[in-house]
N, C-alpha and C positions, 0 to 999 in steps of 0.2 A: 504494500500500500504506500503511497506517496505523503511526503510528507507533507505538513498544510507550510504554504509561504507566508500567512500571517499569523502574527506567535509574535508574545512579547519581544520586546528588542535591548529594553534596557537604556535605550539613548533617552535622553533630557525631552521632556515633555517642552518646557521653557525653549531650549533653544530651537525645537522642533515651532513653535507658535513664532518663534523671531522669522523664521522662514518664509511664512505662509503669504502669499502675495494675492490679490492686492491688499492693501494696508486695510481696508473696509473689513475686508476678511478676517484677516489679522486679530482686530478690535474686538470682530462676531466672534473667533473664535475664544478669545478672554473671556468674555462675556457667559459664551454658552459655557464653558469649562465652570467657572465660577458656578452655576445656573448646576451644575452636574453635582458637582462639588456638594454644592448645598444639597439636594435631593437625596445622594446616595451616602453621605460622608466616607466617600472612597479616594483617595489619593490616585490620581488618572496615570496610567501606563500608555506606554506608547506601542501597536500590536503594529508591525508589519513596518512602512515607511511615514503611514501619515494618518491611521486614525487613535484615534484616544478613548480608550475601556478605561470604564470605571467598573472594579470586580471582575471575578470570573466567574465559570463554572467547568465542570465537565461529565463529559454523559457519553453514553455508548448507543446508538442505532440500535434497532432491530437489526438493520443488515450486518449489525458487527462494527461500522464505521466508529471509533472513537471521535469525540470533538472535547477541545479544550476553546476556549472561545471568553470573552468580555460579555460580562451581563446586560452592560446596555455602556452606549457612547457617540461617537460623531468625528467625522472628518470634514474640516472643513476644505473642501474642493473648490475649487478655481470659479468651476459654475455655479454649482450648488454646495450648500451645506448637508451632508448623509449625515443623518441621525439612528441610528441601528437599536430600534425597539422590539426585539422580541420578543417580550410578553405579551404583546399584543396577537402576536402569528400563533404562538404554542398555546393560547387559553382562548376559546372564543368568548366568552364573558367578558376579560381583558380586550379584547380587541371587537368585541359589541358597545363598548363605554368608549376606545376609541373615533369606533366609526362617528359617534355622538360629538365627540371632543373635535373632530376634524372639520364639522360642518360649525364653529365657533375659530377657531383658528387661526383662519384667514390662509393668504394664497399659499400655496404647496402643492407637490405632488407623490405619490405614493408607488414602491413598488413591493418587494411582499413581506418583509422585517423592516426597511427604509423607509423613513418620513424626508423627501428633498424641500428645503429651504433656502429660496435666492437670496433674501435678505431677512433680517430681522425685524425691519419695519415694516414688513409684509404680514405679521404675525401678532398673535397674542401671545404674549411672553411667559403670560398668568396661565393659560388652558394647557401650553407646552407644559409648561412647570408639574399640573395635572396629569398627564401624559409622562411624563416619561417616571414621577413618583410612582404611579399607577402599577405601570409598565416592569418597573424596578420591584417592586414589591410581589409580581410574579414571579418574577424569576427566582429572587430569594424564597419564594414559599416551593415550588418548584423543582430550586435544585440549591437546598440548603447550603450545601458545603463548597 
């Protein structure tokens, strides 16, 4: 089996955000880190080249597949902001209170654990906030350890 490419790294969170271009981004991503921070009180790791777990877990497939994986985080990308909530994907309860939360939210788009976000001024800061506690609190009941 192959190994997964994204896997903590160990490199500086900090100097990893000094990076992040453009500067708009940059800010978002202070912002949302801080926004994580508070929600999970997790000191944020850095999985792969560019995104930010806060927490882990790990779990084994049906098919055998191991995953070790961040319980919940975000990269901020060049276009979009990826926000990786999967509490929402793994509980449909969790992600019925979602679909609720999305339609107050403001502009975004979704793919099947991702919430994408262009900017933060597009957004309700407050219903995120809602959302990703939510979200986090899945996972923790989920996958305790």
């Amino acid at each position: 089996m192959a190994e997964p490419k994204t896997i903590p790294t160990g490199k500086s969170v900090d100097q990893f955000f000094d990076s992040v271009e453009p500067e708009r981004k940059r800010e978002e991503a202070k912002v949302l880190d801080a926004l994580f921070r508070k929600v999970t009180g997790e000191e944020p790791r850095l999985w792969g080249p560019s995104i930010i777990g806060y927490g882990e877990y790990r779990t084994t497939y049906e098919s055998g597949r191991q995953v070790h994986w961040l319980r919940t985080g975000f990269s901020p990308r060049k276009a979009k902001h990826s926000l990786y909530l999967m509490g929402g994907y793994c509980d449909s309860v969790t992600g019925d209170d979602h679909a609720k939360d999305l339609e107050q939210l403001g502009k975004h788009s979704r793919g099947k654990s991702c919430l994408y976000i262009n900017k933060l001024a597009d957004i309700d800061v407050d219903v995120l906030e809602r959302m990703i506690r939510r979200d986090y609190e899945e996972m923790r009941r989920r996958y305790p350890k």
